[in-house]
Phi, psi and omega in degrees: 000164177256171191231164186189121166289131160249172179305155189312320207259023213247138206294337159305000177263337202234355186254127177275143202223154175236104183273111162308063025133318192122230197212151170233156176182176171132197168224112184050343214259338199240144184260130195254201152085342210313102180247120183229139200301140210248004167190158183307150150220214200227157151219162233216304186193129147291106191283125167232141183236160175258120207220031124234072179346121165296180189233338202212162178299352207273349181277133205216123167268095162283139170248145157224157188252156185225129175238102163101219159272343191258123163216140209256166172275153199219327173162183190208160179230154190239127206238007156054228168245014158347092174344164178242147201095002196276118201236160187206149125249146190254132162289140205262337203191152164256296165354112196301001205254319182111171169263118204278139206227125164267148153332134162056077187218147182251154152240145178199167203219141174221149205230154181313194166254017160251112206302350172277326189285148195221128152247165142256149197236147195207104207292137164252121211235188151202176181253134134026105172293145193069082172249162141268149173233159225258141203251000000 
């Protein structure tokens, strides 16, 4: 397939989309959640809702991004014993642009220790203005 830059302003560039991920839970050791950018793009925020009540304060969401060989801590939420349907979110960038993501960059969530509590997660992203995209 071919690839293709469009004007800055052309609405794949300005429109945000939301990916939806699963669910993560368990206890800490595995990264769930796994979004990995299919172009530059931007990601804005992580949505989470609690779809297994936690046991303990120990229940904990982290996002992290993996570029590469490197990977930075991007934030954490902390959902406690939090009711289930109870949604929370973490801002992926302060930054007004969002968090910049190269092709083939992970985002991915990981959870506390405590193995009962569960979310669902669900990225809000957009692709990268002049980004390429698949024509």
């Amino acid at each position: 397939m071919t690839t293709k830059s469009m004007a800055y302003d052309h609405s794949t560039y300005i429109t945000r989309t939301g990916a939806a991920l699963g669910e993560a839970g368990g206890a800490g050791t595995t990264g769930y959640a796994k979004f990995v950018a299919f172009t530059s793009m931007l990601a804005f925020n992580a949505v989470l809702t609690v779809t297994g009540t936690g046991t303990t304060t120990a229940h904990t969401v982290s996002i992290q991004k993996i570029s590469g060989t490197s990977t930075t801590a991007i934030g954490t939420a902390t959902l406690g014993t939090s009711a289930v349907g109870v949604t929370t979110s973490i801002a992926l960038s302060t930054a007004t642009g969002g968090l910049a993501l190269a092709q083939g960059d992970i985002l991915e969530v990981y959870t506390g220790s405590d193995a009962a509590g569960k979310v669902a997660v669900t990225y809000e992203v957009g692709v990268a203005p002049l980004a390429s995209v698949t024509a």
